[in-house]
N, C-alpha and C positions, 0 to 999 in steps of 0.2 A: 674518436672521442666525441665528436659533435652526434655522431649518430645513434649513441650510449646516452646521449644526455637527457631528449624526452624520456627513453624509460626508467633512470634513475632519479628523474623528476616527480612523475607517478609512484612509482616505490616509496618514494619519502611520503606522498600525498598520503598513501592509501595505509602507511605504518600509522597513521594517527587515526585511531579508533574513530574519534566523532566526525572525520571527512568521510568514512566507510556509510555510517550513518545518514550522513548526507546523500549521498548517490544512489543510496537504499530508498529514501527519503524521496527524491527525486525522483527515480527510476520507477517508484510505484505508483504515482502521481500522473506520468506521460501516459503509463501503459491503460493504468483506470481507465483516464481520458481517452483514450483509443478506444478501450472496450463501450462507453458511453457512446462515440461517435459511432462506433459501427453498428449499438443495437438502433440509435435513432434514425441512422442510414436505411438497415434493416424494416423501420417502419416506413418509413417514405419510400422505398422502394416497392414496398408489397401494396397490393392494392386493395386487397381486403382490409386491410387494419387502416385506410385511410379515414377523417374524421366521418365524412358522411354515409358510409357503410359499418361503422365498429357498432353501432348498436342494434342490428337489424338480427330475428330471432332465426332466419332460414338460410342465414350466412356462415360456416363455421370460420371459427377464429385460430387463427394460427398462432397464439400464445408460447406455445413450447420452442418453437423457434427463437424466441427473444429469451429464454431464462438462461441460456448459458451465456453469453457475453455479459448478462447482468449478474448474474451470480459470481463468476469471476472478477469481475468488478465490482463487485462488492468482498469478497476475499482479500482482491488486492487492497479495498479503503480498510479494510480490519491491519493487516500487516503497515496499511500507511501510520494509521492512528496508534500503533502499539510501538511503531518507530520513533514516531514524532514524542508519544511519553516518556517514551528510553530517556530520548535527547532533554526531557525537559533536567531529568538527572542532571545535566551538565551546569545549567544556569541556577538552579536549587542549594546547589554545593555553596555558592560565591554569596548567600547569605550565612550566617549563623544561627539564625534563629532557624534553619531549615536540615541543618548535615545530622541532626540526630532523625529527624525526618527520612532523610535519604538512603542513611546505613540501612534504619528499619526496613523500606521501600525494596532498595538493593537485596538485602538476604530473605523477603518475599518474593522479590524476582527469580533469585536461583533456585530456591523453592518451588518456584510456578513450571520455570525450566526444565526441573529434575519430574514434575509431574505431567507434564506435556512430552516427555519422549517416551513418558510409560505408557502415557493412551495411544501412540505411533504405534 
């Protein structure tokens, strides 16, 4: 029974939609951040791209090397900020002057849903 109990802990945690949220939330935030550190690692490590060489015309720049960690990182901050507006749903509700606002907002979201698996 003690050894059932973390995962029936988690189970409960993760049945509440807006702690799901959260960890989505979070989890896109680290990763970004990882993709950040590693393209500026990326820079610092290369020697070409260092300050006193990046503008010189007979040096090629190795540019293409840094767009995927940043582009990824930038995907992940789009999925961040589309999460974080999800959630702002949740604090919107607890006024009244905003649940007709929401409904509206909510059945453009399923809408947007239903039109993003068709472009998939």
């Amino acid at each position: 029974a003690r050894l059932l109990f973390p995962f029936r802990t988690l189970y409960q945690f993760f049945r509440y939609g807006w702690n799901f949220a959260d960890m989505v939330i979070l989890g896109s935030f680290y990763v970004h951040l990882g993709f950040r550190i590693s393209a500026y690692l990326a820079v610092g490590s290369n020697p070409v791209l260092q300050p006193d060489v990046i503008g010189h015309p007979e040096i090629f720049m190795p540019f293409g090397q840094l767009m995927e960690p940043l582009v990824l990182g930038n995907n992940l901050l789009a999925l961040l900020s589309i999460t974080c507006w999800v959630k702002l749903f949740k604090y919107l509700c607890m006024s009244s002057y905003f649940r007709l606002l929401v409904r509206i907002l909510e059945s453009c979201a399923a809408r947007l849903m239903i039109f993003a698996a068709l472009l998939l």
